[in-house]
NULUM-779942 format. One record per atom (N, C-alpha, C): residue in three letters; x, y, z. Coordinates in steps of 0.001 Angstrom, whole numbers, plus 500000, padded with zeros to 6 digits. Layout:
REM NULUM-779942
ALAXYZ/...
//
This chain:
REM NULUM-779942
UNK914964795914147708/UNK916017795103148310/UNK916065793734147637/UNK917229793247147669/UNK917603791850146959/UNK917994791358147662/UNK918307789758148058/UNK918928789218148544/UNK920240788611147959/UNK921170788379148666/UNK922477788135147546/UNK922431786816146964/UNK922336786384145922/UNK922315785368145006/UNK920995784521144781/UNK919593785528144975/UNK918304785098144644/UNK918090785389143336/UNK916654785812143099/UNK916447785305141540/UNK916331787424141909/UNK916510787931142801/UNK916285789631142819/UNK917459790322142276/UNK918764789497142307/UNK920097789885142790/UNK920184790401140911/UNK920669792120140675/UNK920570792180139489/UNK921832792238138681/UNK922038792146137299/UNK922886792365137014/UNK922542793699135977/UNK923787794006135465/UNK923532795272133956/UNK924200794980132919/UNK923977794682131801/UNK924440794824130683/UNK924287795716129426/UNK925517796437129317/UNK925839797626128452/UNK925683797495127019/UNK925509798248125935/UNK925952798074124550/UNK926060799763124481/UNK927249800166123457/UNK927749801296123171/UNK928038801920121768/UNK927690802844120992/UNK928171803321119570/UNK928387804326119591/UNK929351805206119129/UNK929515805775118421/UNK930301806549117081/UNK929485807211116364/UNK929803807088114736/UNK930096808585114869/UNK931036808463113253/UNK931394809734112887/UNK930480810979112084/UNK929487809918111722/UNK928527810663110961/UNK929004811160109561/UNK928078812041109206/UNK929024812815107914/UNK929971813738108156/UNK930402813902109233/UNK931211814699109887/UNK932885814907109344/UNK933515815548109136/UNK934735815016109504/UNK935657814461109790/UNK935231814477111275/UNK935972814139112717/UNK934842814169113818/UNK934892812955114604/UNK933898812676115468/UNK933938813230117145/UNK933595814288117023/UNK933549814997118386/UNK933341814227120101/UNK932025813274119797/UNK931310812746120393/UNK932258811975121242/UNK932137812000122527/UNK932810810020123303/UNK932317809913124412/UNK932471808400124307/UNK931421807593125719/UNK932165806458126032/UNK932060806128127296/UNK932601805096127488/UNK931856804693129303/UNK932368803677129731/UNK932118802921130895/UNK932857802385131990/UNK932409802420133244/UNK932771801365134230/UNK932240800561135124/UNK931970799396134740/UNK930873798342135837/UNK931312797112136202/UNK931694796828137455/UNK932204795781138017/UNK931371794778138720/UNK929982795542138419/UNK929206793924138975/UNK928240794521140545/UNK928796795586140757/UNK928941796035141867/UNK928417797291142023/UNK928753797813140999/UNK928960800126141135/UNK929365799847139356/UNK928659800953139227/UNK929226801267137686/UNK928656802776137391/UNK929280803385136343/UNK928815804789135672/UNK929595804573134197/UNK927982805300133865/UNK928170805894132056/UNK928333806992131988/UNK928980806956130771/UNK929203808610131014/UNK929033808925129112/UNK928310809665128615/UNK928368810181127036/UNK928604811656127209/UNK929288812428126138/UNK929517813464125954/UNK929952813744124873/UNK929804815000123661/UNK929618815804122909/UNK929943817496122753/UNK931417816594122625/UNK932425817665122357/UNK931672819439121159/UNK931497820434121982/UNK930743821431121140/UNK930799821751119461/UNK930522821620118401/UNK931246821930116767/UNK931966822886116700/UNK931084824308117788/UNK931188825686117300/UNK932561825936117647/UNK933393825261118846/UNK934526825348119542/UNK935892824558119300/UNK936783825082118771/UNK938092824146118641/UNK938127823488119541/UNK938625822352119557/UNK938840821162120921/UNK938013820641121533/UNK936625820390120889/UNK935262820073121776/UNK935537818619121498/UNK936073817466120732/UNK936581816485120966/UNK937675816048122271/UNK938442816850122075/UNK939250816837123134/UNK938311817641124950/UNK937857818363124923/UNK936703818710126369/UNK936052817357125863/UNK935725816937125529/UNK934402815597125657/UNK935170814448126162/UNK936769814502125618/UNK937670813058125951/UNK937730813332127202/UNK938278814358127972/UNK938843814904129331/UNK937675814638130032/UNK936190815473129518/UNK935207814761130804/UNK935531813169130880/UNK934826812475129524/UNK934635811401130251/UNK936179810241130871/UNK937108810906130772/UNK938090810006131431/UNK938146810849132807/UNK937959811945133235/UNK937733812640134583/UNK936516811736135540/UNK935214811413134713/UNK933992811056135616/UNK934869809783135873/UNK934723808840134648/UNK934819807853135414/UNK936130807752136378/UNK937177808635135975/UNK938420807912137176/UNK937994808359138483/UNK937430809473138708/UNK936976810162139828/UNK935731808836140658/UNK934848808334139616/UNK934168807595140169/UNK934333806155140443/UNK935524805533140052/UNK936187804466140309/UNK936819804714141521/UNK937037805865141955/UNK938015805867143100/UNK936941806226144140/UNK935763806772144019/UNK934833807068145193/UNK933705805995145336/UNK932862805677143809/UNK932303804435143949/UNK930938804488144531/UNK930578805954145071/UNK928612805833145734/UNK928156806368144387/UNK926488805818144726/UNK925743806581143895/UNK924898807394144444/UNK925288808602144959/UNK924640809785145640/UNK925011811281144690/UNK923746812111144860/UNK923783813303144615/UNK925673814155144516/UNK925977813958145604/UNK927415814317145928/UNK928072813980145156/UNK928139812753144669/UNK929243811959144281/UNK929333812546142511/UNK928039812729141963/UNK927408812947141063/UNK927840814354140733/UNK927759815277142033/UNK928365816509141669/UNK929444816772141504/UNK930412815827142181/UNK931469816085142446/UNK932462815529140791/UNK931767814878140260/UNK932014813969139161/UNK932092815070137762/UNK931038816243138096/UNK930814817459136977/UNK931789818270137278/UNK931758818800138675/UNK932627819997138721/UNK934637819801139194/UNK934618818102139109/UNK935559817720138666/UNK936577817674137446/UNK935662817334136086/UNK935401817509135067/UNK935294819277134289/UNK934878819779134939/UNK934910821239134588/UNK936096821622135394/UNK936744820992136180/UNK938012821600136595/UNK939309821469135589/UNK939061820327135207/UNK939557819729134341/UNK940149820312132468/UNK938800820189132345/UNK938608821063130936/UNK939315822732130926/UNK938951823273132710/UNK939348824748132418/UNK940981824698132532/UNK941593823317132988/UNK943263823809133184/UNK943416823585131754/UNK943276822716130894/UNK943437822473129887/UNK943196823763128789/UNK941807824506128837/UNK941866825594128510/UNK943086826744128698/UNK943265826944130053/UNK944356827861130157/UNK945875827642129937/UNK945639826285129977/UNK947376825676129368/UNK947161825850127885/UNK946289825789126945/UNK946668825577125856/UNK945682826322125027/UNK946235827974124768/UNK945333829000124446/UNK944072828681122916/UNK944812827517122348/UNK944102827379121160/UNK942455826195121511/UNK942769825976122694/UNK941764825454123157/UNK940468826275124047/UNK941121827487124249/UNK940361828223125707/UNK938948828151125441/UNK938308827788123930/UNK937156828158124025/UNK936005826692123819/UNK937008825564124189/UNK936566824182124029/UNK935546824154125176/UNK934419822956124387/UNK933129822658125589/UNK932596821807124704/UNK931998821182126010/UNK931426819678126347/UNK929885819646126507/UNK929352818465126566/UNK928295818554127377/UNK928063817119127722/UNK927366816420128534/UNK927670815681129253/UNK926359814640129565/UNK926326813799129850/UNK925405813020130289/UNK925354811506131238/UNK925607811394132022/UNK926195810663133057/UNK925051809601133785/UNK925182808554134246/UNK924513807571135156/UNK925633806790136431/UNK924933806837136969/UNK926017806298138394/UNK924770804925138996/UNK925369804118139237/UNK924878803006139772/UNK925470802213140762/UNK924921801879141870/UNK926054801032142895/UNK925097799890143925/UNK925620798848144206/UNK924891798198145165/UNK925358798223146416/UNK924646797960147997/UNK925158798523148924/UNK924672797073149706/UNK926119796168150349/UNK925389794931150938/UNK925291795200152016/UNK924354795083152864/UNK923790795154154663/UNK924254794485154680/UNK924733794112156007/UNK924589793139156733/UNK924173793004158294/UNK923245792218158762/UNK922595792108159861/UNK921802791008160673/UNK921519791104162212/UNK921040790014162422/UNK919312790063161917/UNK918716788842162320/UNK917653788895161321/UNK916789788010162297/UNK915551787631162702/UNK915085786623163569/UNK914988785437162247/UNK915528784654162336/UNK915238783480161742/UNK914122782998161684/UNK913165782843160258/UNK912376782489160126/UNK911961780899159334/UNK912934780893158425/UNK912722780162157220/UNK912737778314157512/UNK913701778516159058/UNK914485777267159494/UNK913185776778160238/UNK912342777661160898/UNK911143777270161729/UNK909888776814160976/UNK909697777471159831/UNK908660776966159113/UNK908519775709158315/UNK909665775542158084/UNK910222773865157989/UNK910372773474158613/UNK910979773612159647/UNK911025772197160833/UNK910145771284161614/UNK910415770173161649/UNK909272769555162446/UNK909417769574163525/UNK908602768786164512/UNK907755768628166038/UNK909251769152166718/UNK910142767987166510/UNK911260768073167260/UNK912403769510167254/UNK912623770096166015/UNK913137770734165372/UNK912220772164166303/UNK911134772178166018/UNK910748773558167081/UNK910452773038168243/UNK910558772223168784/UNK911000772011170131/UNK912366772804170993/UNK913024772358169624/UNK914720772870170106/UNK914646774679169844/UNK914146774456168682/UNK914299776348168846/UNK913440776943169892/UNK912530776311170081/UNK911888777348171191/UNK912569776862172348/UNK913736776373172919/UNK913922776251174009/UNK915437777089173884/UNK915709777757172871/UNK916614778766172519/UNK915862780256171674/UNK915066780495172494/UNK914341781909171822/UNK915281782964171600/UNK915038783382170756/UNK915808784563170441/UNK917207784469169895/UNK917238782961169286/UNK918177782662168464/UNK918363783282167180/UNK919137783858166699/UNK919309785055165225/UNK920194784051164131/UNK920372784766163178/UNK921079784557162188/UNK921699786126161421/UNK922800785656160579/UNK923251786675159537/UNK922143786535158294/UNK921658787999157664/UNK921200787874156722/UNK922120789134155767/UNK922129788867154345/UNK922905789686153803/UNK921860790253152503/UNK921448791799152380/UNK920661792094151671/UNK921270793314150674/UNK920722793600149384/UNK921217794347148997/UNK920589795563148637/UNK920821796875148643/UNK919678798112148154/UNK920613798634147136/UNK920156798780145915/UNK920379799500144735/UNK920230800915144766/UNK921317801677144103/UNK920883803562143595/UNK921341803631142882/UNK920889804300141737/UNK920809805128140633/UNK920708806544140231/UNK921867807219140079/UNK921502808420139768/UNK921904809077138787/UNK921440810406138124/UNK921552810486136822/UNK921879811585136902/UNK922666812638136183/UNK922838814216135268/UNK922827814459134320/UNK922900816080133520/UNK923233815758132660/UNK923601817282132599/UNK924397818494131275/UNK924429819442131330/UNK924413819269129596/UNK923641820102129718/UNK923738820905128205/UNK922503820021127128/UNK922586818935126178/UNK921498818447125340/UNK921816817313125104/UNK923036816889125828/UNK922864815516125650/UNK921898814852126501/UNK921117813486126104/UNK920100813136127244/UNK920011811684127759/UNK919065811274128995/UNK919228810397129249/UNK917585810148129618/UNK917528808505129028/UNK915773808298128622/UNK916039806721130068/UNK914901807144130541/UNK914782806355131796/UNK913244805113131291/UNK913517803778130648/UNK912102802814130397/UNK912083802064131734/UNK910331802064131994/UNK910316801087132996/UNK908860800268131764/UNK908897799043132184/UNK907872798295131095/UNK907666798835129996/UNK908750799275129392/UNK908986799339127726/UNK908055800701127446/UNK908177801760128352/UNK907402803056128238/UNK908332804208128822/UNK908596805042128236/UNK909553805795129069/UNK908769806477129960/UNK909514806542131394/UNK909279807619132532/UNK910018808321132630/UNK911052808588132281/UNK911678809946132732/UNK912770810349131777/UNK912376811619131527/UNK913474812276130426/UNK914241812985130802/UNK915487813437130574/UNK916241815110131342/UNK915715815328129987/UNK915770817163130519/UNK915287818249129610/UNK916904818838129450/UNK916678819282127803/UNK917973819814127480/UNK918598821339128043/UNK919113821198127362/UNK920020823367128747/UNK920226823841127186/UNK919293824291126301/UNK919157825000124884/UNK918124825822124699/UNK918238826625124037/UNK917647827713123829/UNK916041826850123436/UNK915968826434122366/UNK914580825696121941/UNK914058824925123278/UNK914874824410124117/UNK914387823620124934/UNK913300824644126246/UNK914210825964126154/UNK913392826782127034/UNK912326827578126402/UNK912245827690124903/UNK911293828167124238/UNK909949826976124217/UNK910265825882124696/UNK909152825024124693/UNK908677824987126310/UNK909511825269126752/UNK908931825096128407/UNK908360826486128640/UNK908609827399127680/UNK907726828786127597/UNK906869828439127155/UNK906345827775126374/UNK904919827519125685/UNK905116827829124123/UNK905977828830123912/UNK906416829032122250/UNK906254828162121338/UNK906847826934121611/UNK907083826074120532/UNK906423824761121446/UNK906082823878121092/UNK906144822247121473/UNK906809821604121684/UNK906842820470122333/UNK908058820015122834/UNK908877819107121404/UNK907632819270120393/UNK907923817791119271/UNK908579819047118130/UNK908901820397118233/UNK909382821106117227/UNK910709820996117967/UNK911452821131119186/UNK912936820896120025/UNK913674820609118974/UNK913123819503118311/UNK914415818528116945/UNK914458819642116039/UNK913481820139115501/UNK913389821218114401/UNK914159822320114226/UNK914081823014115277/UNK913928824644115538/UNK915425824937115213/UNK915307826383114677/UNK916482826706114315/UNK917797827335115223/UNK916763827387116674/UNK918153827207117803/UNK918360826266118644/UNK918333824706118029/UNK918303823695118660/UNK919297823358119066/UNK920592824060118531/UNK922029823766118425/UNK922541824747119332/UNK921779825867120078/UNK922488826670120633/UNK921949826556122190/UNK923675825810122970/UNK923327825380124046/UNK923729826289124987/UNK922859826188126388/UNK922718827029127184/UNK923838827082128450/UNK923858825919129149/UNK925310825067129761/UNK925898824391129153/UNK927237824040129586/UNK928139823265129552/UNK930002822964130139/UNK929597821934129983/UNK931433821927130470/UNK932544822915129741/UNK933081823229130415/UNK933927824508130020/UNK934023825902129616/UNK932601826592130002/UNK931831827792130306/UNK932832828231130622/UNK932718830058131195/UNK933567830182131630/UNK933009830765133564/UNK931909830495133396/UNK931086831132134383/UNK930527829470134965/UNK929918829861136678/UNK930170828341136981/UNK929297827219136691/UNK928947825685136313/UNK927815824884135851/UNK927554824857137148/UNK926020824781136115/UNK924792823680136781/UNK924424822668136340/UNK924781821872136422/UNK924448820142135924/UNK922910819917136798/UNK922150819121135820/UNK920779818710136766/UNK921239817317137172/UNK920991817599138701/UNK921117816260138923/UNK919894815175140150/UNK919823814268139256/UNK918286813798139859/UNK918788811694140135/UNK918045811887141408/UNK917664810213141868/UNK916669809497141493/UNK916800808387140257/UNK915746807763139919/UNK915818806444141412/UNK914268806742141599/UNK913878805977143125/UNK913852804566142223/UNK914042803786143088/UNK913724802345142867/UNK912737801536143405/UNK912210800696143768/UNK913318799628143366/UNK913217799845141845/UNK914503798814141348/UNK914547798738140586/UNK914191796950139538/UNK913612797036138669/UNK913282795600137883/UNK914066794933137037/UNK914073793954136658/UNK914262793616135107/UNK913586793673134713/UNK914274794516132935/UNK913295794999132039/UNK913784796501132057/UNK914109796820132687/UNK914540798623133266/UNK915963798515132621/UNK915191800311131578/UNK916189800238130705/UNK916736801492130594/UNK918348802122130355/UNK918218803599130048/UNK919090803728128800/UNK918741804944128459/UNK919477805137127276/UNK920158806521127677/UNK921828806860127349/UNK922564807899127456/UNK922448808306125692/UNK922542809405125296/UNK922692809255123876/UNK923259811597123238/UNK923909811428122667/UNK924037813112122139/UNK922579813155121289/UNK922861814456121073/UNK921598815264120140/UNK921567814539118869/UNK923040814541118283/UNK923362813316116718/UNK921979812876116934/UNK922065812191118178/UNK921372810371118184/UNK919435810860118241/UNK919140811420119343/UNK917747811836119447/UNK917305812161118332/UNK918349813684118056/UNK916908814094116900/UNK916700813170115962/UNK916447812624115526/UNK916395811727114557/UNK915316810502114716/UNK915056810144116678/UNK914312809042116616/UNK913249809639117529/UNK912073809426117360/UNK910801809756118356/UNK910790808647119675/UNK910287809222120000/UNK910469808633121769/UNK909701807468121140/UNK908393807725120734/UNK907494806603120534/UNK908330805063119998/UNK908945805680118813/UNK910116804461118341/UNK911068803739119121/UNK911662804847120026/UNK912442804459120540/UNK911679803168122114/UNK910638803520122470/UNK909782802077123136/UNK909340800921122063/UNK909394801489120543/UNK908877799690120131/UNK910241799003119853/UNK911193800158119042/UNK912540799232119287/UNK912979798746120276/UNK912811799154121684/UNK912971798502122703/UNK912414796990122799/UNK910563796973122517/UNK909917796039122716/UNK910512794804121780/UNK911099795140120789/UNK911703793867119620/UNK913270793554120090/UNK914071794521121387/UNK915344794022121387/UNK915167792693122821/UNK916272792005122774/UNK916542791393123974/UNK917544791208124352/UNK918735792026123435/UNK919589792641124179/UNK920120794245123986/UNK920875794610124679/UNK921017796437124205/UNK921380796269123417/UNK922682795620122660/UNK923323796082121282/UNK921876795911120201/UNK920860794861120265/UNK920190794656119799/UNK919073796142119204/UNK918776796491120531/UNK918133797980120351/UNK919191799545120131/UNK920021799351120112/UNK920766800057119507/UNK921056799694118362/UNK921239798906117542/UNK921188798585116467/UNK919812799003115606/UNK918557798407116294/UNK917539798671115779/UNK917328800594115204/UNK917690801587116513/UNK917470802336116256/UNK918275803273114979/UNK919931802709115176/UNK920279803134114128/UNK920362802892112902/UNK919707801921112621/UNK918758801816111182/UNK918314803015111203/UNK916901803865112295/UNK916529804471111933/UNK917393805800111414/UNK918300806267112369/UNK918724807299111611/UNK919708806934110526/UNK920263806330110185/UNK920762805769108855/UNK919760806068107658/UNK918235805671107695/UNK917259806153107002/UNK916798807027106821/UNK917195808651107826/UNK916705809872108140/UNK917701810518107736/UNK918609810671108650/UNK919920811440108674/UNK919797812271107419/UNK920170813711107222/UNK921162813607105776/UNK922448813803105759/UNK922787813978104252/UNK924530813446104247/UNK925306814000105091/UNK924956814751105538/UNK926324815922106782/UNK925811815365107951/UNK924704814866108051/UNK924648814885109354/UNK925434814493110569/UNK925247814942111353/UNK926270815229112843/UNK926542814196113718/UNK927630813668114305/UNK928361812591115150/UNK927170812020115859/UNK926650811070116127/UNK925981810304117185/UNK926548809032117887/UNK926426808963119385/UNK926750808330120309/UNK925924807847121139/UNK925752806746121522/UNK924907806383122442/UNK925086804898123340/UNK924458804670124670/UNK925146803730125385/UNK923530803176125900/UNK923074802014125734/UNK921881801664126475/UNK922331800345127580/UNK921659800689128375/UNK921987799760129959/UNK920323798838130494/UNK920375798070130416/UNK919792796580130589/UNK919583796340132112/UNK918924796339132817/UNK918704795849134105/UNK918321794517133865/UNK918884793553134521/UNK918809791929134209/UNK918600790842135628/UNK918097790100134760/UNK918081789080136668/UNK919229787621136597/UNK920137787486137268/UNK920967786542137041/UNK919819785420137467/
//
């Protein structure tokens, strides 16, 4: 909990890229909405294998966020309702326009909102300062109250298919989504490791996604709070991961002090890795801050 306009009261600040790669044409899109108040990211990664996976990636993310501008919680619900909105979406588009039917997305989303209480409170702050006279008077009015106005933060996250979202608390990541790909379940079998995922030669072949034709499952999970400054996440496509180790991706953190800053940092790295074809990357990192 925060109080409204203490040193708790947080703010977020965004930085966003994405490139065409050696690509073509850049499949990938991300974009935002944060008013200070409630906000959601949203990245997505229009499929290669599928005509129109630029166009399914544009439609999600202008579906989440309008859907979530107009509802505005950050709950499980809201979160679901935000995917299978979005997959409603993509499938009219499919059936209106046959050269598309086999377009797909995949998705990666954050929802954030603050929620102000308001309530009475026993006044404390006025008594511990006051002198002789001053609690004289209040105690001859016990049970005198005040308004206090507090705030509780939520955060919640999805994602479907391999795009991912990296959760830092003190410049260490805690929490990863796991991808919806074939390699990704060959490592949670024990087959492979989790550090061959980038490698493997079905890293590209994803398991969900927006515009299936059978119904999604988006994972969708509540990162508990509270929440700090210093608390950082990163939305980003496959482009963007394979390419940087988690490990990197906490020291570039530790050298930025602002997101564009660590987004920048990292794409040096794949600029240095990549090769020449390599594939569209996108990515959005979000800043928990203290006004």
């Amino acid at each position: 909990m925060y109080k409204v306009g203490g040193k708790g009261f947080m703010r977020l600040t965004t930085a966003m890229i994405s490139r065409i790669g050696g690509r073509e044409s850049n499949q990938d899109r991300c974009d935002y909405f944060y008013n200070g108040q409630k906000g959601c990211w949203v990245v997505a990664d229009g499929l290669g294998g599928h005509r129109g996976g630029e166009r399914a990636a544009q439609i999600t993310v202008n579906t989440v966020l309008e859907y979530y501008i107009k509802d505005g919680t950050a709950t499980e619900e809201t979160l679901e309702k935000c995917f299978q909105t979005a997959q409603k979406q993509v499938s009219i588009e499919q059936d209106e326009h046959s050269e598309y039917y086999r377009m797909k997305s995949t998705a990666v989303i954050l929802l954030f909102a603050e929620n102000i209480d308001s309530g009475t409170v026993p006044s404390t702050s006025r008594s511990e300062e006051s002198t002789e006279e001053e609690s004289s008077r209040e105690s001859s009015t016990e049970g005198s109250k005040e308004i206090s106005k507090e705030i509780t933060s939520e955060v919640v996250c999805g994602h479907i298919g391999d795009s991912r979202l990296y959760y830092f608390r003190d410049g260490k990541i805690v929490y990863i989504t796991k991808d919806h790909s074939v390699s990704q379940a060959m490592a949670e079998a024990g087959y492979i490791s989790h550090e061959e995922i980038r490698f493997h030669e079905d890293r590209n072949r994803v398991l969900r996604s927006l515009g299936q034709k059978e119904s999604i499952r988006p994972d969708i999970v509540r990162i508990p709070g509270p929440y700090r400054p210093g608390d950082a996440f990163l939305l980003c496509t496959d482009g963007f991961w394979e390419h940087i180790w988690e490990r990197e991706m906490e020291i570039d953190l530790s050298k930025a002090e602002t997101p564009d800053a660590w987004l920048e940092l990292m794409e040096i790295r794949i600029m240095e890795r990549a090769p020449e074809d390599h594939d569209n990357y996108s990515a959005i990192s979000v800043f928990f801050c203290e006004f």
